[in-house]
Structures are given as structure tokens and as C-alpha cells.
C-alpha positions in Angstrom: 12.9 4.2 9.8 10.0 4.3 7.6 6.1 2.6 8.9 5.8 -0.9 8.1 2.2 -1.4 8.5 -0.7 -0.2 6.6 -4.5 -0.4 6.3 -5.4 -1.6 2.7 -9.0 -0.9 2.3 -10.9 -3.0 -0.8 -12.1 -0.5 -3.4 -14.6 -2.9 -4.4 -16.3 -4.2 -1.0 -14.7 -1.9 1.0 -13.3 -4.3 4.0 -10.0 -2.9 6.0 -6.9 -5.1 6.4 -3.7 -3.8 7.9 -0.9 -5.4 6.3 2.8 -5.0 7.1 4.7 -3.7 3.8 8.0 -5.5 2.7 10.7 -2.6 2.9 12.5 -3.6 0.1 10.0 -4.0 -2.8 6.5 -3.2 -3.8 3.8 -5.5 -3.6 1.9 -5.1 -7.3 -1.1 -7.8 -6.3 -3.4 -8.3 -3.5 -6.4 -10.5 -3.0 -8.9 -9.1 -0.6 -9.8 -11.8 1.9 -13.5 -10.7 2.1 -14.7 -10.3 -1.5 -11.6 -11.9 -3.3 -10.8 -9.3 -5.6 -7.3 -8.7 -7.1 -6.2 -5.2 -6.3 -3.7 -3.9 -8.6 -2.1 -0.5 -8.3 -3.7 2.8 -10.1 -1.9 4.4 -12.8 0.4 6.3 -11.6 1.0 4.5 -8.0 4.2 1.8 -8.1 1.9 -0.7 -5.6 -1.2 -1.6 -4.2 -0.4 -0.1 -0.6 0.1 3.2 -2.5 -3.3 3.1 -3.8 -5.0 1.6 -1.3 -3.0 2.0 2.3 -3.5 4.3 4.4 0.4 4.6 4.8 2.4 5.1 1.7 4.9 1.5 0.7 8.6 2.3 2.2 10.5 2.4 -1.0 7.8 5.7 -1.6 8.8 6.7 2.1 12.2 6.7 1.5 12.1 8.6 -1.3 9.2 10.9 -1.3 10.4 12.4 2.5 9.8 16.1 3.2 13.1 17.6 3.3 14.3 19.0 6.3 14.4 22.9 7.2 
């Protein structure tokens, strides 16, 4: 069962939200509440909460696992 929730942290302003991730799709947009900026994911990363989260989105999870020994 992959974590749900996850502290996005403004690049900009640097203000802390935690957030709980849809499981099924990746969020590519999100205003921060304190400075109003529009986060967008870096090159590379398929959503803001993989940029920005402290907890990778669960499609990521799901897919990027360690595997087992």
C-alpha cells in the first residue's frame, strides 16, 4: 500500500503543506497557498509531489519499489 500523504514545500517562499496524493494519477499543478505560485514538475519528475514532496507520488511508488531479497 503505497503513502498517501506528502509535505510539498514551495521552492519559491519556501512554506510546507502536506497534501494527500491521488493514487491513481499525478498531480502536474499546484498553487502554493502562502505566496501563490504555480509549481510545476522539474524536468525529469512526472509531478509536483515528485519534485517537491517529501514522499515520492504512488504511481512512482508502485513502480520504482526496491525489489525484494
Amino acid at each position: 500500500m503505497p503513502e498517501t500523504a506528502s509535505a510539498l514545500t514551495c521552492p519559491h517562499c519556501g512554506h510546507t503543506k502536506t497534501e494527500i496524493m491521488p493514487t491513481d494519477a499525478c498531480l502536474w499543478f499546484y498553487e502554493c497557498e502562502h505566496c501563490h505560485t504555480l509549481l510545476r514538475p522539474k524536468a525529469g519528475d512526472c509531478c509536483v509531489f515528485c519534485s517537491y514532496g517529501s514522499v515520492k507520488c504512488p504511481p512512482q511508488q508502485a513502480c520504482c519499489k526496491p525489489c525484494p531479497k
